[in-house]
Backbone and ligand atoms as CSV (ligand in chain L), in Angstrom:
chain,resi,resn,atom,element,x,y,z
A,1,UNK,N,N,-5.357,16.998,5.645
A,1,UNK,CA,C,-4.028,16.572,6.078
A,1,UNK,C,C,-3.048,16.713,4.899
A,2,UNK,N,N,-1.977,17.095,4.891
A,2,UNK,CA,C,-0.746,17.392,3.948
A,2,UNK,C,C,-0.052,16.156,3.913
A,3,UNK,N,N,0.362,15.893,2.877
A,3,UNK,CA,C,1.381,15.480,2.540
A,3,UNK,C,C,2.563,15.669,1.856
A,4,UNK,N,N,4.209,15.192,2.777
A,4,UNK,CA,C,5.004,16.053,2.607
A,4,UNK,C,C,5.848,14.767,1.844
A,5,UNK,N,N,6.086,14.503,0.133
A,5,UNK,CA,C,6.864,13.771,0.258
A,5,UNK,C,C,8.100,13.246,0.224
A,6,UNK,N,N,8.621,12.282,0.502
A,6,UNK,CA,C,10.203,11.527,1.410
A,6,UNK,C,C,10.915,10.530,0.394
A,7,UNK,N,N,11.729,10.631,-0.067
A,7,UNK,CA,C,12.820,9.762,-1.009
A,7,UNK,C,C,13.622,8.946,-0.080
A,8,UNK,N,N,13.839,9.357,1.218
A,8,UNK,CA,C,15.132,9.240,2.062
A,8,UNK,C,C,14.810,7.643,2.849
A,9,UNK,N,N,13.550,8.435,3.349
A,9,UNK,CA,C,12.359,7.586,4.557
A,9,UNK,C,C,10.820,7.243,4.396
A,10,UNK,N,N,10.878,5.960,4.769
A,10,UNK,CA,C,9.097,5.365,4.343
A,10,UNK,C,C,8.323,6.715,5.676
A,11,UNK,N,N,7.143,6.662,4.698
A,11,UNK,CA,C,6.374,7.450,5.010
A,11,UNK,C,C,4.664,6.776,5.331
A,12,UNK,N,N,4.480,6.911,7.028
A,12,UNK,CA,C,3.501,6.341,7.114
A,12,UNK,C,C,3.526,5.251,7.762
A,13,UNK,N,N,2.545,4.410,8.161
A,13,UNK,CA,C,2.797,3.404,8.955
A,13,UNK,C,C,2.746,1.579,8.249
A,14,UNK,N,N,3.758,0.937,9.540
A,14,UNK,CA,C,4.246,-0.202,8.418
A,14,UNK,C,C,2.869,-1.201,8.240
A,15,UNK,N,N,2.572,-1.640,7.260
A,15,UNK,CA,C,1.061,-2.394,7.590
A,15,UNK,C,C,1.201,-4.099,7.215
A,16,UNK,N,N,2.531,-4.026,6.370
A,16,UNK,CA,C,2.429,-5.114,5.933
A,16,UNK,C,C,4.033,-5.724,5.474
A,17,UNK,N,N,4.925,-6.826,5.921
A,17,UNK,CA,C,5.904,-6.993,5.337
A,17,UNK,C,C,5.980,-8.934,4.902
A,18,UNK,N,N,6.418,-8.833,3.535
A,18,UNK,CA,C,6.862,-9.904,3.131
A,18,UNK,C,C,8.079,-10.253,2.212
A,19,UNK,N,N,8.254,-11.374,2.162
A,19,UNK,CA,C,9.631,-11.596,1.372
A,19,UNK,C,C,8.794,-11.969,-0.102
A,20,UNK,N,N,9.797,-11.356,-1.483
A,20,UNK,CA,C,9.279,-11.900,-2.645
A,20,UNK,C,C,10.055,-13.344,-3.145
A,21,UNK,N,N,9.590,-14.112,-3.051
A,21,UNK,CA,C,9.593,-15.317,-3.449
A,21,UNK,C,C,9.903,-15.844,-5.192
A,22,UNK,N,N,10.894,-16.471,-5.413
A,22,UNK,CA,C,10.669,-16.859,-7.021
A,22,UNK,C,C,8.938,-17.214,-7.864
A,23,UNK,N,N,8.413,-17.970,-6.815
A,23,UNK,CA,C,6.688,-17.614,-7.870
A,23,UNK,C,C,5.858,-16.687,-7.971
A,24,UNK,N,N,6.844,-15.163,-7.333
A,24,UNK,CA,C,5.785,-14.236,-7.723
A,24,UNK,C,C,7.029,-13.281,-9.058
A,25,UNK,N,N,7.576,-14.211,-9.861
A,25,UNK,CA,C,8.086,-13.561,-10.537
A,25,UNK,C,C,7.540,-13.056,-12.012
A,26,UNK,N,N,7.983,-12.303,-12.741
A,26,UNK,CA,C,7.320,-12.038,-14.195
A,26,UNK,C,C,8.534,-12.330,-14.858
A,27,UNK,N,N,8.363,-12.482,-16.678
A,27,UNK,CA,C,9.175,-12.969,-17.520
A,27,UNK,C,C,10.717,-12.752,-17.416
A,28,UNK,N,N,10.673,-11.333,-16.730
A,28,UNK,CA,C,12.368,-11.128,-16.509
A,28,UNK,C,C,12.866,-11.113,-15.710
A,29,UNK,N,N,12.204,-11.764,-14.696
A,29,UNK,CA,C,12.929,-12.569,-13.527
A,29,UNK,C,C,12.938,-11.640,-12.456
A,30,UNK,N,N,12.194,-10.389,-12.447
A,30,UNK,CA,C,11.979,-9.549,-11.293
A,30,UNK,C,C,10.696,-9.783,-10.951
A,31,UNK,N,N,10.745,-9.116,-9.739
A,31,UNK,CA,C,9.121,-9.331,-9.283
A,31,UNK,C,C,7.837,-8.923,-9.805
A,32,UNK,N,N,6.754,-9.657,-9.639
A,32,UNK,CA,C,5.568,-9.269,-10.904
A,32,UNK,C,C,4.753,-8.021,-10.050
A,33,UNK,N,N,4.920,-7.107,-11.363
A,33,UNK,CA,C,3.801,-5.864,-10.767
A,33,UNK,C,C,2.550,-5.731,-9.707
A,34,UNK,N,N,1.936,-7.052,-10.525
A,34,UNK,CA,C,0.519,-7.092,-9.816
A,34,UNK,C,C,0.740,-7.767,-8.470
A,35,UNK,N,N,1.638,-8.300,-8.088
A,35,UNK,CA,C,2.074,-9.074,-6.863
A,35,UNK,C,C,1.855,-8.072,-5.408
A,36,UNK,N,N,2.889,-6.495,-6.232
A,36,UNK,CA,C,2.757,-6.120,-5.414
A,36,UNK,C,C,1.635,-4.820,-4.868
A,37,UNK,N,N,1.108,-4.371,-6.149
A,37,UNK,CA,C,-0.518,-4.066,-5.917
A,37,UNK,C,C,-1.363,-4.907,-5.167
A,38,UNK,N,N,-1.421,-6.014,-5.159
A,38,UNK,CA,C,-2.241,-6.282,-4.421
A,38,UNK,C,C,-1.799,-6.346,-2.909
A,39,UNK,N,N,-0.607,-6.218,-2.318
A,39,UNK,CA,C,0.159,-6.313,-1.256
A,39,UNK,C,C,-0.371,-4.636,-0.918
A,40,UNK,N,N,-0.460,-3.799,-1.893
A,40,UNK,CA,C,-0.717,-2.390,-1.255
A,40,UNK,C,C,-2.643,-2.548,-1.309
A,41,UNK,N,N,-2.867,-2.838,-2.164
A,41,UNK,CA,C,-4.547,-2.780,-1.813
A,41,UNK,C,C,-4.580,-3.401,-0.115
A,42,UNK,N,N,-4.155,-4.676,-0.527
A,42,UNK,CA,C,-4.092,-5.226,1.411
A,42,UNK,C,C,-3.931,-4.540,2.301
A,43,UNK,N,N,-2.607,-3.519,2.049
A,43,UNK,CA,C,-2.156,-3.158,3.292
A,43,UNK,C,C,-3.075,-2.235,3.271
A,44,UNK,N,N,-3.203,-1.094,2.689
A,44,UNK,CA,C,-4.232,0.162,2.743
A,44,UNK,C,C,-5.625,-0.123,3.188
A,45,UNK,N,N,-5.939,-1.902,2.885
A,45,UNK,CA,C,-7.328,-2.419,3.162
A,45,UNK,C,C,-7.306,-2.556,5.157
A,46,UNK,N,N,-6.243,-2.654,5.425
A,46,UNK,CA,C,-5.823,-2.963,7.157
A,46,UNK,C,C,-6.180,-1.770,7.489
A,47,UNK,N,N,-4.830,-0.686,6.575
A,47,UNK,CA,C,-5.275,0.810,7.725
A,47,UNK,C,C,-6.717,1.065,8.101
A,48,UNK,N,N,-7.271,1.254,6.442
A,48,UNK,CA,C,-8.870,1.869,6.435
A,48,UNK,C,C,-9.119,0.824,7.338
A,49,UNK,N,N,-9.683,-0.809,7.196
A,49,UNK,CA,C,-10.331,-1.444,8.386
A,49,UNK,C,C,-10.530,-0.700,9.688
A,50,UNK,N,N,-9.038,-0.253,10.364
A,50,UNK,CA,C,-8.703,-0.273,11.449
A,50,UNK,C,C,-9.140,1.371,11.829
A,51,UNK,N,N,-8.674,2.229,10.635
A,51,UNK,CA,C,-9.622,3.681,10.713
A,51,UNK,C,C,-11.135,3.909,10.905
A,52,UNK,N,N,-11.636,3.177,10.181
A,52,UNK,CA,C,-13.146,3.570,9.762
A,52,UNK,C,C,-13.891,2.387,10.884
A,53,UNK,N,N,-13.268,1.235,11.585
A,53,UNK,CA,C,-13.174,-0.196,12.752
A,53,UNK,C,C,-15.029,-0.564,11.539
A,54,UNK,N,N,-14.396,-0.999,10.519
A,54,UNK,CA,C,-15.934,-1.527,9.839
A,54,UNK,C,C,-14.896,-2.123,8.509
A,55,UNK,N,N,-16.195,-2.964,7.902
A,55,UNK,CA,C,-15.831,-3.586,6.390
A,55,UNK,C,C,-15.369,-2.193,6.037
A,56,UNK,N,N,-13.919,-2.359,5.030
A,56,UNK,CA,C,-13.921,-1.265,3.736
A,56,UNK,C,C,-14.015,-2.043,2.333
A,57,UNK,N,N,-13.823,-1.764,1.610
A,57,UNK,CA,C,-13.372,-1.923,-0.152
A,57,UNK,C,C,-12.850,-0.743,-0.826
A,58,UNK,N,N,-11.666,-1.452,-1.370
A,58,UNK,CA,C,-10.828,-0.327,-2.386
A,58,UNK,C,C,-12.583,-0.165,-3.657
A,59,UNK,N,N,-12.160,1.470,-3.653
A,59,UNK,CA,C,-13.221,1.987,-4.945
A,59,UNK,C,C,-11.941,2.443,-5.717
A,60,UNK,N,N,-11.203,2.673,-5.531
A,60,UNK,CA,C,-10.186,3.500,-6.475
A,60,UNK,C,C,-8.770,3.130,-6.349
A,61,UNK,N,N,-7.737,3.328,-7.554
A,61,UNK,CA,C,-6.484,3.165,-7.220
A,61,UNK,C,C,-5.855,4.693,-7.835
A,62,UNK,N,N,-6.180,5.827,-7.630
A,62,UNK,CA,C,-5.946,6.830,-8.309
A,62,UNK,C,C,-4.689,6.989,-9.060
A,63,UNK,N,N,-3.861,6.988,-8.141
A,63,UNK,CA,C,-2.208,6.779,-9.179
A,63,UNK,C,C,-1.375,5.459,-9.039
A,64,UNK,N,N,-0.376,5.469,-9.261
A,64,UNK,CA,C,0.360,3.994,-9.196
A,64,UNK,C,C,1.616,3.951,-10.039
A,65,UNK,N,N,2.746,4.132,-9.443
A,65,UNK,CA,C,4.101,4.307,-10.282
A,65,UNK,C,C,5.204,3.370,-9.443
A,66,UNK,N,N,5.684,2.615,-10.503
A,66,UNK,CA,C,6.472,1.686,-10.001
A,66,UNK,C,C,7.891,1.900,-10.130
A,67,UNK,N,N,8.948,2.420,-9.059
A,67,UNK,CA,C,10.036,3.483,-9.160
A,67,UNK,C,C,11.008,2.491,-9.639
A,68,UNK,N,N,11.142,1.205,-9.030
A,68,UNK,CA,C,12.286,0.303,-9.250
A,68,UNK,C,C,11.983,-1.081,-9.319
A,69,UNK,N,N,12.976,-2.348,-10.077
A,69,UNK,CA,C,12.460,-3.525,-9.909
A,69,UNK,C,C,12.541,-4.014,-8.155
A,70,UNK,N,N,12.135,-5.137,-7.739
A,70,UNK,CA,C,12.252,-6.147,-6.953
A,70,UNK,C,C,12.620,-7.270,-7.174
A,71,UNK,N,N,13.571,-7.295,-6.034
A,71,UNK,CA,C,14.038,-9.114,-6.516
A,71,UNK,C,C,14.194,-9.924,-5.906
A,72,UNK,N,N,14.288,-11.329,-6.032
A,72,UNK,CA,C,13.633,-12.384,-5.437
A,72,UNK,C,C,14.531,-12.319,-3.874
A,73,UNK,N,N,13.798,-12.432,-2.718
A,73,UNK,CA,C,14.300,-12.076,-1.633
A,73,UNK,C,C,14.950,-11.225,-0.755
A,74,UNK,N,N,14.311,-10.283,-1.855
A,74,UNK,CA,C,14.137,-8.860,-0.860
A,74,UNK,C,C,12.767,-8.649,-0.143
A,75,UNK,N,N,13.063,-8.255,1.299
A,75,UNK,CA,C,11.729,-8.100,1.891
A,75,UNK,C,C,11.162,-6.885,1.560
A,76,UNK,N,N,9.989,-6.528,1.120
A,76,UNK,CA,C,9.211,-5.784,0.831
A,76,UNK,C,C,7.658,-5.299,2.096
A,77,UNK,N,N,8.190,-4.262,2.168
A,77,UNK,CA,C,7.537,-3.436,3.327
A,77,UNK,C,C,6.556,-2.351,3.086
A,78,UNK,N,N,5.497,-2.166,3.655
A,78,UNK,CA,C,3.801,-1.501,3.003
A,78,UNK,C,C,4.071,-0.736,3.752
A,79,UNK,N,N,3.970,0.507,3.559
A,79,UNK,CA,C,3.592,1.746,4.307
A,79,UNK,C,C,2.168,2.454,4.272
A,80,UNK,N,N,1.636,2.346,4.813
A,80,UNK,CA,C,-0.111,3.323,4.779
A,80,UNK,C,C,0.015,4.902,5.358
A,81,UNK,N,N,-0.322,5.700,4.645
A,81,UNK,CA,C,-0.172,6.992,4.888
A,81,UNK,C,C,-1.760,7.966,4.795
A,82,UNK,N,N,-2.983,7.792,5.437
A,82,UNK,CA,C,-3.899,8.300,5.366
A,82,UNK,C,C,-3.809,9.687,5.039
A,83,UNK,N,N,-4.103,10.226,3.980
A,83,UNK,CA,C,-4.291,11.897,3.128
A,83,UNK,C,C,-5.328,12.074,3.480
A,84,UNK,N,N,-6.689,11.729,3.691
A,84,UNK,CA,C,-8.110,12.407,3.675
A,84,UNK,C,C,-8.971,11.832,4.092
A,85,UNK,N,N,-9.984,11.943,5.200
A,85,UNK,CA,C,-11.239,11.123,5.213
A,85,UNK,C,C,-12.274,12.120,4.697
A,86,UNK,N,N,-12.992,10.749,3.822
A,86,UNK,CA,C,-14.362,11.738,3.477
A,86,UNK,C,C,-15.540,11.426,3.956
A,87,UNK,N,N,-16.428,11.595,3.879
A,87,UNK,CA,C,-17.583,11.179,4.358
A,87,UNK,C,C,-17.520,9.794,4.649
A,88,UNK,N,N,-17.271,8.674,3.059
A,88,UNK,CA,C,-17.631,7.432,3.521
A,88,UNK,C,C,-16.332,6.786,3.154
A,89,UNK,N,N,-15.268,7.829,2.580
A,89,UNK,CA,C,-14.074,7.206,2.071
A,89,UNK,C,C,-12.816,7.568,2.882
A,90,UNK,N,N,-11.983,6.718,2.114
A,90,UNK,CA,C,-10.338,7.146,2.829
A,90,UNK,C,C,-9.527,7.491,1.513
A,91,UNK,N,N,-8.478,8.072,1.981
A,91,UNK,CA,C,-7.578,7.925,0.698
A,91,UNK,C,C,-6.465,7.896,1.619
A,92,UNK,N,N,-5.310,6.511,1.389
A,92,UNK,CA,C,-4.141,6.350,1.696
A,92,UNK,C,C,-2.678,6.554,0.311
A,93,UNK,N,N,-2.090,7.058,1.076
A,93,UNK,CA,C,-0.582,6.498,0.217
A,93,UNK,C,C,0.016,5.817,0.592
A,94,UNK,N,N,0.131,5.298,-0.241
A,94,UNK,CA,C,0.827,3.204,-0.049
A,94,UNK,C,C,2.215,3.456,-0.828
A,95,UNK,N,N,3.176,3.337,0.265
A,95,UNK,CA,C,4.721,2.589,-0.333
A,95,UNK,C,C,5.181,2.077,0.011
A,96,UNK,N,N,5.596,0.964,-1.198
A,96,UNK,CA,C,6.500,0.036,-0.838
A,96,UNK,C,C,8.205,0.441,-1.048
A,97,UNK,N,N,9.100,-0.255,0.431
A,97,UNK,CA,C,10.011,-0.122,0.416
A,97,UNK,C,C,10.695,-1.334,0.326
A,98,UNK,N,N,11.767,-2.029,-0.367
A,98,UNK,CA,C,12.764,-3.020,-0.325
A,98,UNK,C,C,13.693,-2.687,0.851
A,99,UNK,N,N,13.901,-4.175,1.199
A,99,UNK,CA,C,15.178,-4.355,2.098
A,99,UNK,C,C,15.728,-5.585,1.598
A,100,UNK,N,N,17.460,-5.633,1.444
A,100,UNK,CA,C,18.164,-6.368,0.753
A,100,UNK,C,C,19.313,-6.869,1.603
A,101,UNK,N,N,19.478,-8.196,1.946
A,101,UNK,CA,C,20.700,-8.788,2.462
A,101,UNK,C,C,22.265,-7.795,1.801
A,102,UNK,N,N,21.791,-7.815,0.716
A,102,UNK,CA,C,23.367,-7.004,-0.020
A,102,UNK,C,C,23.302,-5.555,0.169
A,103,UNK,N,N,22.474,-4.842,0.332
A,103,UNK,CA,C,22.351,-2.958,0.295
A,103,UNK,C,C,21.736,-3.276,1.533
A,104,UNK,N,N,22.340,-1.884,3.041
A,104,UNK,CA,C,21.618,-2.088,3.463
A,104,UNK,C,C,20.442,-0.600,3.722
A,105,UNK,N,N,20.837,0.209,2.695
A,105,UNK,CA,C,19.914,1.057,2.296
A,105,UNK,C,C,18.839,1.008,1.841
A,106,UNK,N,N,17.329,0.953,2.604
A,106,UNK,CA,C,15.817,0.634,2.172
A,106,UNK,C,C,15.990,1.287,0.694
A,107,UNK,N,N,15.104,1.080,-0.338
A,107,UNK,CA,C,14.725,1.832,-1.237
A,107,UNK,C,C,13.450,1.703,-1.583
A,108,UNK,N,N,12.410,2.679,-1.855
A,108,UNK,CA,C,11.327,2.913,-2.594
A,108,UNK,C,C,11.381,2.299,-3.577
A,109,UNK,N,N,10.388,1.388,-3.550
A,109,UNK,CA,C,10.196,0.595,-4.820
A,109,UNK,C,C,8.853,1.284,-5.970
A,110,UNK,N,N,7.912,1.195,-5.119
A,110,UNK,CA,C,6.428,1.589,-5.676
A,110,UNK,C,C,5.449,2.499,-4.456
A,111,UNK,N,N,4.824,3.407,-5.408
A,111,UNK,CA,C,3.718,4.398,-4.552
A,111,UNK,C,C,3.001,4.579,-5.201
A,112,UNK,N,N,1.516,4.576,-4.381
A,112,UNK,CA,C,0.584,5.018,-5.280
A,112,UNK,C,C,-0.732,5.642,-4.283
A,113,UNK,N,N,-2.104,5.989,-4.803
A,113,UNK,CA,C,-3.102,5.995,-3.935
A,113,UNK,C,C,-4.075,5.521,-4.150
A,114,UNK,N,N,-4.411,4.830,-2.964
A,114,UNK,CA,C,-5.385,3.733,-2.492
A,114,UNK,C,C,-6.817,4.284,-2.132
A,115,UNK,N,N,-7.756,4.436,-2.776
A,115,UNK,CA,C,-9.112,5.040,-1.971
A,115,UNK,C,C,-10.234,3.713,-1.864
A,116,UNK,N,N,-10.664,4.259,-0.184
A,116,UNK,CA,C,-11.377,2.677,0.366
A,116,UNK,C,C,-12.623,3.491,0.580
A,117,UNK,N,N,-13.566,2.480,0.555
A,117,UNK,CA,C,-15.194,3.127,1.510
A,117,UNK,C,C,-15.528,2.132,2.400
A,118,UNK,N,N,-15.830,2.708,3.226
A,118,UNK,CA,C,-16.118,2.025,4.524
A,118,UNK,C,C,-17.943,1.436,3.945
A,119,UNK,N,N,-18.277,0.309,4.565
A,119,UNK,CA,C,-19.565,-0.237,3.951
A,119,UNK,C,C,-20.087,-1.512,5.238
A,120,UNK,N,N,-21.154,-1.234,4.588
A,120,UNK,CA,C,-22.034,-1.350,5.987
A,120,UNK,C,C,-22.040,-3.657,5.936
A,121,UNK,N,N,-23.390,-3.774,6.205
A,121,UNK,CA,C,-23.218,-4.869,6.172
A,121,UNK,C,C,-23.873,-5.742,4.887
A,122,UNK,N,N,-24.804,-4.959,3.891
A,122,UNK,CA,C,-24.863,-5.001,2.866
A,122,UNK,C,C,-24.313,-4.437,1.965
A,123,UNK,N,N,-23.337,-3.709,2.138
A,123,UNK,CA,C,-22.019,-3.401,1.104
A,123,UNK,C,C,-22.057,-2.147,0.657
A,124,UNK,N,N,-23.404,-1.254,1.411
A,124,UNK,CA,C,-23.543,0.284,1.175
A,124,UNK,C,C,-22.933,0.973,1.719
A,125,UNK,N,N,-21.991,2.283,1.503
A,125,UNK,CA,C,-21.237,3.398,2.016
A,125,UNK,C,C,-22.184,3.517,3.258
A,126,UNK,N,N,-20.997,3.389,4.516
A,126,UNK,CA,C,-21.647,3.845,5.616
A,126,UNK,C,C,-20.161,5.266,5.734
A,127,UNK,N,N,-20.687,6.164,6.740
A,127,UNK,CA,C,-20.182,7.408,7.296
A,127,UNK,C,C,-18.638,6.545,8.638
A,128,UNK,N,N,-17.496,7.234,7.917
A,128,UNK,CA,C,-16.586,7.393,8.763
A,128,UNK,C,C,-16.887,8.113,9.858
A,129,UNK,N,N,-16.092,8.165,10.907
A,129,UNK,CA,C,-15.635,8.871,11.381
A,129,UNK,C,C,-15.096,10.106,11.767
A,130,UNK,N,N,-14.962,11.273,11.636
A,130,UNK,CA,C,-13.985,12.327,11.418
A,130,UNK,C,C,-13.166,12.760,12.441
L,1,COA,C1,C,-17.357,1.187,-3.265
L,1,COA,C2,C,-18.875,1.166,-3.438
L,1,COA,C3,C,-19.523,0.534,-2.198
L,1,COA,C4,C,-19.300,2.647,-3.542
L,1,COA,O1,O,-20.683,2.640,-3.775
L,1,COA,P1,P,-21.358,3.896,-4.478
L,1,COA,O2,O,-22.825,3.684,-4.483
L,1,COA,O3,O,-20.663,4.202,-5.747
L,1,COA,O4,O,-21.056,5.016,-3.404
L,1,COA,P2,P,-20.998,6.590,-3.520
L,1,COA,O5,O,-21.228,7.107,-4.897
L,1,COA,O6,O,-21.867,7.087,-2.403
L,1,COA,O7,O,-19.461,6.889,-3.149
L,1,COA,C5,C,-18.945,6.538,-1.887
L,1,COA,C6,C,-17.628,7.263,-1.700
L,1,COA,O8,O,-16.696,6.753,-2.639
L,1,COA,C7,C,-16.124,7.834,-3.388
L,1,COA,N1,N,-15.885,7.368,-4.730
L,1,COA,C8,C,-16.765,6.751,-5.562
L,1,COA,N2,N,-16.173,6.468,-6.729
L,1,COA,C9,C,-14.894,6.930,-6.622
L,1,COA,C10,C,-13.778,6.939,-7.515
L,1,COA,N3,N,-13.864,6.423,-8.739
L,1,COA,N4,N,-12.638,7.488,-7.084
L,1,COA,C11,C,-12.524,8.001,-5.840
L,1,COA,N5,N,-13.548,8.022,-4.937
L,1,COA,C12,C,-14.707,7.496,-5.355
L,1,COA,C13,C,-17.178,8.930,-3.352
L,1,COA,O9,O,-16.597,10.193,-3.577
L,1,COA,C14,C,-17.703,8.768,-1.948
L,1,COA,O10,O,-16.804,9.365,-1.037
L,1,COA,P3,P,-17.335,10.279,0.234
L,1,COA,O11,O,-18.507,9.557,0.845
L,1,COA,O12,O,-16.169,10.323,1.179
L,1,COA,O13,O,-17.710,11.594,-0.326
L,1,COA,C15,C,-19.317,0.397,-4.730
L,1,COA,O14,O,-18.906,1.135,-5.867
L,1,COA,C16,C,-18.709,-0.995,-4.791
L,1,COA,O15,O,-19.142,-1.898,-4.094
L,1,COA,N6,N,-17.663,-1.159,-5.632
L,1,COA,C17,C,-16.944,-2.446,-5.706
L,1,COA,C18,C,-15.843,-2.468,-4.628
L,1,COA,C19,C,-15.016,-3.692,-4.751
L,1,COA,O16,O,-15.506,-4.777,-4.976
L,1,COA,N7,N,-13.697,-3.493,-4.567
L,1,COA,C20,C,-12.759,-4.562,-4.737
L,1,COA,C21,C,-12.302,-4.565,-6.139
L,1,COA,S1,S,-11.780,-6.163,-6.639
């Protein structure tokens, strides 16, 4: 599967939206990095769930670039974009987009890629789907 990518428009489907809150802040008063990694491991953890319909676990975070800050009460929106199934894995692209009471132009905040394995009931790579 290709991927074609979009500056304009989220890409992919929405998996996850929340507002950032003042306690997920870091020292300079924008939102903390890891806050929202783990908001994309989550969301990418839903798609795969719902792809592979079994336990997954992130094995990988291959890239991860954080385009702009976030700030406190902007809603922040997960996009899941499945690139590849492999045998026992997925690989999604996860972006997050801001939405702001004051702009009402979304913007790309952070993208990166998410790789999950689907796992059985003792926690061994079981076979997707194709
Ligand atoms: C994920 C896990 C089950 C994989 O077990 P494993 O014995 O290494 O499995 P395999 O070597 O057969 O690899 C399974 C798949 O993952 C892929 N994979 C393994 N390591 C990878 C890596 N570093 N990057 C990308 N893909 C990777 C393999 O290519 C394979 O994909 P395929 O089946 O589609 O070809 C195991 O490593 C694990 O439990 N890790 C901890 C997961 C976890 O706790 N995540 C939460 C972090 S807090």
């Amino acid at each position: 599967m290709s991927y074609k990518p979009n500056d304009s428009q989220p890409s992919g489907e929405l998996v996850i939206q929340v507002v950032a809150m003042p306690a997920d802040t870091n020292a300079n008063g924008d939102i903390f990095g890891g806050w929202l990694v783990s908001h994309m491991d989550m969301g990418a953890g839903v798609a795969g769930r719902r792809r592979a319909n079994s336990r997954v676990v992130t094995v990988a975070i291959e890239t991860l670039t954080f385009l702009k800050p976030v700030s406190i009460g902007d809603t922040v929106c997960y996009y899941a974009n499945l690139l590849r199934v492999g045998r026992t894995s997925m690989h999604f692209k996860m972006e997050a987009w801001t939405l702001s009471l004051q702009d009402e132009r979304a913007k790309k905040v952070a993208e990166g890629i998410f790789v999950f394995v689907a796992i059985d009931e003792s926690g061994k790579p079981k076979p997707v789907d194709r």
